[in-house]
matplotlib code that plots the C-alpha trace (Angstrom):
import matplotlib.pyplot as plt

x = [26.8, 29.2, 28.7, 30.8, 30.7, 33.3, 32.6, 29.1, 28.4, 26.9, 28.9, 27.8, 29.9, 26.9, 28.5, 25.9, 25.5, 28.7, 29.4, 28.1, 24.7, 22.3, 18.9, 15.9, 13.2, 9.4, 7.7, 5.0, 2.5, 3.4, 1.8, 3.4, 2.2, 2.9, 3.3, 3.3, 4.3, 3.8, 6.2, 5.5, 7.1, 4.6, 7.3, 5.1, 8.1, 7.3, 8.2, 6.9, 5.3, 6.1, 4.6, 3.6, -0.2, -1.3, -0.1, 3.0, 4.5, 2.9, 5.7, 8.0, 8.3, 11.9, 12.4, 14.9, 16.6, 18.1, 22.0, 23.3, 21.9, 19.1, 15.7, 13.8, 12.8, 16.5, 16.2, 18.6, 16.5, 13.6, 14.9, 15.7, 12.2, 10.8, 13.2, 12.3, 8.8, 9.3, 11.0, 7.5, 8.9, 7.4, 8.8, 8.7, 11.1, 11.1, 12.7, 14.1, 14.0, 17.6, 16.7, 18.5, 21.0, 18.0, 14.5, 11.2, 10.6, 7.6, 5.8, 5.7, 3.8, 7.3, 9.7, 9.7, 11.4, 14.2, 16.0, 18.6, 22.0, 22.8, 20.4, 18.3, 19.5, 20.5, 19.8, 15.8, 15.6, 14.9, 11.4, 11.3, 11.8, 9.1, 6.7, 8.3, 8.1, 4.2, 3.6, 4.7, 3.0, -0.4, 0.2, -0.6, 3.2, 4.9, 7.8, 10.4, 13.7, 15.7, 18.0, 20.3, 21.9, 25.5, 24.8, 21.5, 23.4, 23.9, 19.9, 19.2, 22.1, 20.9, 17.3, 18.4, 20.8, 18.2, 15.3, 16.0, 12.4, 11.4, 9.4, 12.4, 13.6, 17.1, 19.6, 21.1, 23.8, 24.5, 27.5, 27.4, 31.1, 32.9, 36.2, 36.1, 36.8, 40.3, 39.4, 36.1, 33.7, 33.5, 36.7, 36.8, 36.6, 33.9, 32.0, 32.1, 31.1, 28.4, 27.1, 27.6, 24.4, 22.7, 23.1, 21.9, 18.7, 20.1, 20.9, 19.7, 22.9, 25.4, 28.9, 31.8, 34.7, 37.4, 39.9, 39.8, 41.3, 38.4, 35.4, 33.0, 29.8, 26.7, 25.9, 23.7, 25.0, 22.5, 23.2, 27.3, 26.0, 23.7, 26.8, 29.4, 27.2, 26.6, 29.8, 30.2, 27.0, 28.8, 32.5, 32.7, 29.5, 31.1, 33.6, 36.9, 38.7, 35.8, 34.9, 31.3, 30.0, 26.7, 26.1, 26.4, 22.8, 21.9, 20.7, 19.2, 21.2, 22.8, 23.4, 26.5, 27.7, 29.9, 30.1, 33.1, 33.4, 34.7, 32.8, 33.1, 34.7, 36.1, 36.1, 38.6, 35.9, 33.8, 36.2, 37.0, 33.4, 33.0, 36.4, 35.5, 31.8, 33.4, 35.0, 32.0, 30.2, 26.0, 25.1, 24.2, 23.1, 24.7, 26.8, 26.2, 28.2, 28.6, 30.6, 27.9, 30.2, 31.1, 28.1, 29.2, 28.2, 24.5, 24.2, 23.3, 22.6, 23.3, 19.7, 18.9, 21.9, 21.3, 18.0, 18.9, 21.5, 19.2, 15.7, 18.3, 18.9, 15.8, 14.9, 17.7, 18.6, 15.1, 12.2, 13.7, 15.0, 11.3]
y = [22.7, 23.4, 23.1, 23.2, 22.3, 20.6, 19.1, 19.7, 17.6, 19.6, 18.1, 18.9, 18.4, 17.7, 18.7, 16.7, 17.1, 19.0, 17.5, 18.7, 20.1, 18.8, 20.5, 18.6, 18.4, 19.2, 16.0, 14.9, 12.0, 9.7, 6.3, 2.6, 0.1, -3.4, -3.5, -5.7, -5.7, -8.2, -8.4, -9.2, -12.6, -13.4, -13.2, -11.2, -8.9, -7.4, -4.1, -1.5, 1.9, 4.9, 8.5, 11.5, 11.6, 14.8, 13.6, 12.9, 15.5, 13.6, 15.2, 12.1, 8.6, 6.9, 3.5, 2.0, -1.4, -3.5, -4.8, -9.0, -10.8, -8.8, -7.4, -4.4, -4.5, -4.0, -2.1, 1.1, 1.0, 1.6, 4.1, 6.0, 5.5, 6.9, 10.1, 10.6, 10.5, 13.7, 15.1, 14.9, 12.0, 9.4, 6.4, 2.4, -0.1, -2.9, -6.3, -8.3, -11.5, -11.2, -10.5, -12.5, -15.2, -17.8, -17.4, -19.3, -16.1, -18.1, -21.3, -23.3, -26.4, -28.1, -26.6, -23.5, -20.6, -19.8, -16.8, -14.6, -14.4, -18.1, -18.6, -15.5, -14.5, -10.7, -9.1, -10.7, -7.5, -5.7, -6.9, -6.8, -2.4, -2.3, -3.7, -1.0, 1.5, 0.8, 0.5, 4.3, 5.1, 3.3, 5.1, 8.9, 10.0, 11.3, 10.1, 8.3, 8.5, 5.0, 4.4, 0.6, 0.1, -1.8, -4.7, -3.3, -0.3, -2.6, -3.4, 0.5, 0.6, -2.1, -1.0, 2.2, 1.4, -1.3, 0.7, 4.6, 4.7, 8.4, 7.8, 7.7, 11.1, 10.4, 7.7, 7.6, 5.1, 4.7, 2.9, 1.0, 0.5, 2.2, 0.5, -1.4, -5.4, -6.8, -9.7, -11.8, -12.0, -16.3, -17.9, -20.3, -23.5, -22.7, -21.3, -24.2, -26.5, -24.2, -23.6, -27.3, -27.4, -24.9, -26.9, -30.5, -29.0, -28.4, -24.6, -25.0, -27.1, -25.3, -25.0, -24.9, -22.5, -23.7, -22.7, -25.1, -22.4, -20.1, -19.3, -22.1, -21.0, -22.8, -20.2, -22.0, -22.5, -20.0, -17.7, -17.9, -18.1, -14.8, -12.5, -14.2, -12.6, -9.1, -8.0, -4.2, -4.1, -5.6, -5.5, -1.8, 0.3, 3.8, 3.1, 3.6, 1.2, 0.7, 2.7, 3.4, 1.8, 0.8, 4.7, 6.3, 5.3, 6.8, 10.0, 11.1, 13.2, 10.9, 11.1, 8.7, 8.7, 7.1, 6.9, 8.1, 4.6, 1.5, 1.8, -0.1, 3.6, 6.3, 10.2, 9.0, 6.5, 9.4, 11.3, 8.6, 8.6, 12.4, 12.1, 9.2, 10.3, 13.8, 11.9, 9.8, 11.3, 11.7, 9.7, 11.5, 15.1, 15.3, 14.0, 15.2, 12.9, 13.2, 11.5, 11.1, 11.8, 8.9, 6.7, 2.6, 0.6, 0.0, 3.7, 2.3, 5.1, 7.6, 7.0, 10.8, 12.3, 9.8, 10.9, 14.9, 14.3, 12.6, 15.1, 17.9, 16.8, 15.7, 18.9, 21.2, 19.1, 17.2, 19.6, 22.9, 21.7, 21.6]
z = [77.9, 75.7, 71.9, 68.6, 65.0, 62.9, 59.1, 59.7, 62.6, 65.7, 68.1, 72.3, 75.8, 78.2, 81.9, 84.4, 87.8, 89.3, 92.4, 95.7, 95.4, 93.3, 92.3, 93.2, 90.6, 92.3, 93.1, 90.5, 90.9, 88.6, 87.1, 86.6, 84.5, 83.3, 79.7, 76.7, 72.9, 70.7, 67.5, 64.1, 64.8, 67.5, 70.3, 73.6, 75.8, 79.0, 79.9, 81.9, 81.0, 83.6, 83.1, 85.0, 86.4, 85.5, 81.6, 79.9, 77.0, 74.1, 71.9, 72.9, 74.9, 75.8, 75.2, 77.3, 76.4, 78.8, 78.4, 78.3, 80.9, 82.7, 82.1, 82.4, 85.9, 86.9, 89.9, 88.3, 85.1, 87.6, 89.1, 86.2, 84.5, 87.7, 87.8, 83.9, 84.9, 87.3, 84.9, 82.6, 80.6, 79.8, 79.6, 78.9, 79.8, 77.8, 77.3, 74.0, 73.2, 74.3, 77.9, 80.7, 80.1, 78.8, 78.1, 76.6, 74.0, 72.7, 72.5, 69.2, 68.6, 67.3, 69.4, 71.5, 70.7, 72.8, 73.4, 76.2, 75.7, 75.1, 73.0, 71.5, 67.8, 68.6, 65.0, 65.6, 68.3, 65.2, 65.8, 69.2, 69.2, 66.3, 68.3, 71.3, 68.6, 67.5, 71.3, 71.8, 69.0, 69.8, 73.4, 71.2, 71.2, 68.2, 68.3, 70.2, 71.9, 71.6, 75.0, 74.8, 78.2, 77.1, 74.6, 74.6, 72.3, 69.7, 69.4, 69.0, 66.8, 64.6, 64.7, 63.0, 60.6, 59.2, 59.3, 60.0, 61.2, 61.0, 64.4, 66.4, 67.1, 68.7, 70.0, 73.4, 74.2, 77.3, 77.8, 75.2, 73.4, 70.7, 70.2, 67.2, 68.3, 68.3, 66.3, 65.0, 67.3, 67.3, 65.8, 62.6, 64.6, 66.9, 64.1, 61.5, 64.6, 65.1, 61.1, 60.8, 63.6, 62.0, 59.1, 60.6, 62.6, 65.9, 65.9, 70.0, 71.0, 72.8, 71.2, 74.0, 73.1, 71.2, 74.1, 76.9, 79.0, 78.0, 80.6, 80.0, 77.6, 76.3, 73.9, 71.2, 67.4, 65.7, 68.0, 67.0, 64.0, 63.8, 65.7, 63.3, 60.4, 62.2, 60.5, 61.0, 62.9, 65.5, 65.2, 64.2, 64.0, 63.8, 61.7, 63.6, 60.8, 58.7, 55.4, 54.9, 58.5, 59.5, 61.1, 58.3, 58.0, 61.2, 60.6, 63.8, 66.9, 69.4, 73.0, 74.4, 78.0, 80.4, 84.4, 85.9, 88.0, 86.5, 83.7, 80.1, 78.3, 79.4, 78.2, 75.7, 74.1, 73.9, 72.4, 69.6, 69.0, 68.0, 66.0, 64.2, 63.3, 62.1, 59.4, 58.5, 55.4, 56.5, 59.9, 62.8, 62.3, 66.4, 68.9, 72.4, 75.4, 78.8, 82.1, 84.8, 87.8, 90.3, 88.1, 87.9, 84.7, 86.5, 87.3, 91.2, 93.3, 90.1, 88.6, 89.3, 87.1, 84.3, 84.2, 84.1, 81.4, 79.4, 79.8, 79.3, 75.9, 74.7, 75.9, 74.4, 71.0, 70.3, 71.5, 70.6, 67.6, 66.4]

ax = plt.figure().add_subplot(projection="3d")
ax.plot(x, y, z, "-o")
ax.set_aspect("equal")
plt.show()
């Protein structure tokens, strides 16, 4: 590891598995369990909890939050849970109301609540990792370490910026994306068709992109609606283009990573990420990244590096650091 500081942020080169050999943690007996949290809302997730047998480090828990369109039984997410939990982590998978491309999030005497991509309203996660948070906390841990796969980056993201909930110790994203979008994320026609459902009741109803050449999409008016009022939180979190950006009200160390194989970002993503957060006045008291060699966007096969890089840190920035 390799470790500088500029403009008074600590920022870290975490070098993962080299290729070739790879050490082989001892095996530990370790426990699984099928888990729920409940949010202040009333919507019930899933998840999962994974720890070692002989008892987890109560110091700290990971949360791990799944990306669009899948869940938290995901066979990589797994995978990685179970390496974490040799590595004498505990940790809990857990799903949003976002989870999978459509869900029944919960049952209402008028209508039920949907949610999943199409039709979930993504800044409601907020509630979703309190309830993940409380969980943790209910469980006897401390404090907690907040991991969003992909989109599930923005959920963590959010969840700080809104809250900076001194129970979270750290945020890791892993490969979520740092390029600030090239435009609005839903343009002026497809949004006043959607508001104008909002507006008459039937936020549900599915609004069909304005370009008939675009890939076909029933995602639901409120949930346009909700991402078209994300602003910053959604279009430009760190602040490549943005003056005083949602992370500036991030204040915990953060852990970002790519794999080296077709992934979403690249080393020069990460590199735009510690550049841009130098310049950003507060935020993050850290930055630590990492490539996870030969690793694809689902970390497939990879499970046992991702889960090294990430006890490494916890270990070296979050543990020692107290």
């Amino acid at each position: 590891m390799r470790k500088t500081a500029a403009a008074g942020l600590a920022l870290e080169i975490l070098i993962p598995y080299a290729l070739g050999a790879q050490p082989t943690p001892p095996v530990r007996a370790s426990t699984e369990e099928l888990v729920y949290a409940r949010a202040a809302d009333g919507v019930v997730n899933g998840g999962a909890f994974f720890a070692p047998a002989a008892g987890a480090d109560k110091r700290i828990a990971v949360i791990w939050i799944h990306g669009t369109g899948i869940n938290f039984y995901y066979p990589s997410y797994v995978n990685v849970a179970r390496e974490l939990a040799q590595r004498n982590l505990a940790t809990i998978l857990g799903n949003t109301r976002m989870h999978d491309l459509g869900n029944t999030a919960a049952f209402r005497e008028t209508a039920n609540l949907r949610g999943g991509s199409y039709w979930g309203i993504t800044t409601e996660q907020v509630r979703d990792l309190a309830a993940w948070v409380q969980f943790a906390k209910d469980r006897g841990f401390r404090r907690v370490v907040l991991v969003g796969h992909s989109a599930g980056a923005t959920a963590v993201q959010i969840y700080m910026s809104r809250t900076e909930d001194p129970r979270v110790a750290g945020l890791v994203l892993a490969s979520g994306r740092f390029q600030p979008a090239s435009g609005p994320p839903v343009d002026s026609v497809r949004l006043a068709r959607a508001k104008d459902l909002v507006a008459h009741g039937r936020g549900t109803d599915p609004v069909p992109p304005t370009d008939p050449a675009a890939r076909p999409s029933p995602t639901s008016a409120a949930t346009l609606v909700d991402l078209a009022g994300m602003g910053a939180e959604l279009t430009d979190f760190y602040g490549v283009q943005t003056p005083e950006p949602p992370v500036a009200r991030v204040h915990v160390p953060i852990l970002a990573w790519f794999g080296t194989s077709d992934d979403v970002g690249t080393s020069a993503d990460l590199e735009l990420l510690t550049t841009t957060l130098r310049r950003v006045p507060g935020g993050p008291s850290s930055v630590t990244t990492a490539m996870i060699p030969m690793a694809t966007h689902l970390y497939d096969g990879h499970e046992a590096a991702v889960a090294q890089t990430l006890a490494d840190w916890v270990s070296e920035t979050l543990l020692k650091a107290r």
